[in-house]
N, C-alpha and C positions, 0 to 999 in steps of 0.2 A: 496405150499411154497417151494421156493429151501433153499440151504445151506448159502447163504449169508443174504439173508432174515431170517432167524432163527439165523445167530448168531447175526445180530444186534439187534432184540429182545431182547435176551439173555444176550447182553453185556448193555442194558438198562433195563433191568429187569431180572436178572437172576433167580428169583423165577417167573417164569410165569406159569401161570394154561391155558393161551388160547389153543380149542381143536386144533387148528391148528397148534398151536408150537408142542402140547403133542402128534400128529401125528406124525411129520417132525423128535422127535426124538425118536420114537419107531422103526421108518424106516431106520434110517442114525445113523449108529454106532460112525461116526465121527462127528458127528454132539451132538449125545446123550454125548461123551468125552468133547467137549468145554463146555457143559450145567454145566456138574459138575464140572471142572475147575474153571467156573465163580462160582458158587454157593459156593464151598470151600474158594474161596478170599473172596466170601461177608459175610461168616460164619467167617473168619480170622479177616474181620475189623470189624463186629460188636461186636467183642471178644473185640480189642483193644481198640475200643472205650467206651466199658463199666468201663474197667479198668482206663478211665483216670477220675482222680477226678474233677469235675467242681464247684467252686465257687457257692455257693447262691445267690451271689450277682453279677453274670458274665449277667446275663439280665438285670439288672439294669444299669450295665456299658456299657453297647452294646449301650444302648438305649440313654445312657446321651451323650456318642461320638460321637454317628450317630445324634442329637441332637447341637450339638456345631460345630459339622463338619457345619451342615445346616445352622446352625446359621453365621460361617466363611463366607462360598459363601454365602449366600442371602446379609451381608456387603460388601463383596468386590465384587459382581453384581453391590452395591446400589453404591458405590466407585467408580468403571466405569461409570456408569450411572451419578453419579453428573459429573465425570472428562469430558464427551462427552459432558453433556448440556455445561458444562462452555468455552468449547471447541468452541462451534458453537456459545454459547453468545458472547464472545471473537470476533470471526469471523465475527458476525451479527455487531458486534458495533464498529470493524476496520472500515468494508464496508460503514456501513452506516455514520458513520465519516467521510471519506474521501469523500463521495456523500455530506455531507452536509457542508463539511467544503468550505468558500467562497475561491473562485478561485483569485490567486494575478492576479491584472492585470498587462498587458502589460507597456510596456514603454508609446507606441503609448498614450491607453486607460489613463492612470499617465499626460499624458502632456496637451491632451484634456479636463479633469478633472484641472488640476491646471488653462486652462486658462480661463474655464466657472468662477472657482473659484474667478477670480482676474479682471472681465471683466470690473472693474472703471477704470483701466488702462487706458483702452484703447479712454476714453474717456479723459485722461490726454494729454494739449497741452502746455508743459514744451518744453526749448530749451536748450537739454542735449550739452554740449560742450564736446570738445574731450579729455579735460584735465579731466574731471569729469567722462567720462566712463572708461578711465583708473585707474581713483582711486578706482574704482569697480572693473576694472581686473585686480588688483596688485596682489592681495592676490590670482590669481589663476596662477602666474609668464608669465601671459600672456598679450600682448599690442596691442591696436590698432595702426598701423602706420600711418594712412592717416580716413580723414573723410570717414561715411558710409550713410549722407544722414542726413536729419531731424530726432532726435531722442528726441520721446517727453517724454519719462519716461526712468531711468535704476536704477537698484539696485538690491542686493544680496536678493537671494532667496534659498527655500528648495524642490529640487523636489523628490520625495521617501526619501532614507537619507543620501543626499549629495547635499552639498550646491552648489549655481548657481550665475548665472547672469538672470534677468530677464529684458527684453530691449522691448518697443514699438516703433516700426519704420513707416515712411510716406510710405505705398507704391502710386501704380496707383489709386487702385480705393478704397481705404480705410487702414487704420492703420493694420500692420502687427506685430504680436508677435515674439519678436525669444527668447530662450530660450537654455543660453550656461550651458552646462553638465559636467561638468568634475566627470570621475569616472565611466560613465553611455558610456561604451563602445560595439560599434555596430559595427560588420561585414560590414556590404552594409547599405544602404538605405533604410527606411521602412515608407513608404507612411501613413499621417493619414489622414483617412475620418470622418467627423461629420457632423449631420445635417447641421452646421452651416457654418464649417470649411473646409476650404483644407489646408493639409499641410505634411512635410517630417519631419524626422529626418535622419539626414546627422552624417557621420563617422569623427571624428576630432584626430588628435594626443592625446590628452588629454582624450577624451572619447566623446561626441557628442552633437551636435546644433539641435536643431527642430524649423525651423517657419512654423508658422502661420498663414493664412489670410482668410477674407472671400472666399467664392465662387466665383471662376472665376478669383482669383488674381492672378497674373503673380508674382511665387515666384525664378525662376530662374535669376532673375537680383538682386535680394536681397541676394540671396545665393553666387553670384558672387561678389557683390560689398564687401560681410565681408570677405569672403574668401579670398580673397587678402589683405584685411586689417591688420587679424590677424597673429602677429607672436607670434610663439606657443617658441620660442625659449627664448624668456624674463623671466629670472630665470631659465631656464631650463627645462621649460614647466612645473613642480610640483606643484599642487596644494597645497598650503598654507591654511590653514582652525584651 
């Protein structure tokens, strides 16, 4: 055993009987001085600590503290633990909310749906005059200046929520819907497809037109003949409602 190896013994047991300590310090005079060094301090503080008076009742309280301490954390573990689940419950039922909340649909989808919805119309063979579809477009401060063709129905309608014009027109190969917007404002052009249908929704001062017609209807002469018709300027193009 060297000298460093003896005094860490030493400094962790300063009464040590091992014959190999009891060698190391019969041999090393400086070694045998740290021995009693340490052994005088452990004699010092077992002095001190005899002299201090301890409570009766100091185990009893040790044990109630180390007790309510446990008590503390094992509540506020179980504290975290609800706060985490309600956390991820929270999260799980954002998520799954938004996955299950129904999707609004489009304008396109809005206009195709109203005009499945309204399809007697179309079987309506009424001779709308020009004076009577402008008493339908007063109230959106918009006029027809010039006829737009055979128009066998027209009347104020509701498409999401803003009120319209709903109008059946003669096309080529069958009756065509249009359906004036005001409110319902669109950038560009946006193409509807349906099983049934072909059709646009077109950009207007006011907010926007969509027709309608079967498959294969030539809706570009229909779009041309209102569009020159309508002046958006009558009252000042502001929807009245």
């Amino acid at each position: 055993m060297n000298c460093l190896e003896f005094r860490r013994r030493i400094t962790a047991e300063p009464v040590c009987s091992d014959a190999e300590v009891e060698l190391h310090r019969r041999m090393c005079r400086s070694c045998a001085a740290f021995a009693r060094r340490q052994q005088g301090f452990e004699r010092q503080l077992r002095s001190v600590i005899k002299r201090i008076n301890t409570p009766d009742t100091l185990g009893a309280r040790i044990l109630l503290r180390q007790g309510t301490a446990a008590t503390h954390l094992h509540r506020a573990r179980r504290t975290r633990l609800f706060a985490a689940a309600a956390t991820v419950l929270l999260s799980v039922g954002l998520v799954f909310g938004v996955a299950m909340a129904p999707a609004t649909p489009s304008l396109a989808q809005t206009v195709v749906a109203h005009v499945n919805g309204e399809l007697h119309h179309l079987t309506d063979r009424n001779a709308v005059k020009l004076a009577q579809l402008n008493d339908v477009f007063a109230r959106y401060g918009t006029a027809l200046t010039q006829g737009i063709g055979t128009v066998h129905y027209a009347g104020a309608c509701t498409i999401r929520k803003y009120s319209g014009v709903h109008m059946v027109l003669q096309g080529e190969k069958g009756v065509v819907t249009v359906l004036f917007m005001p409110r319902e404002h669109r950038l560009m052009r946006t193409p509807i497809m349906d099983r049934r249908f072909d059709g646009v929704i077109v950009p207007t001062p006011v907010g926007s037109m969509a027709i309608v017609g079967e498959r294969g209807e030539p809706l570009g002469e229909i779009e041309q003949r209102i569009g020159q018709a309508l002046n958006y300027s009558a009252g000042k193009g502001e929807t009245r409602i």
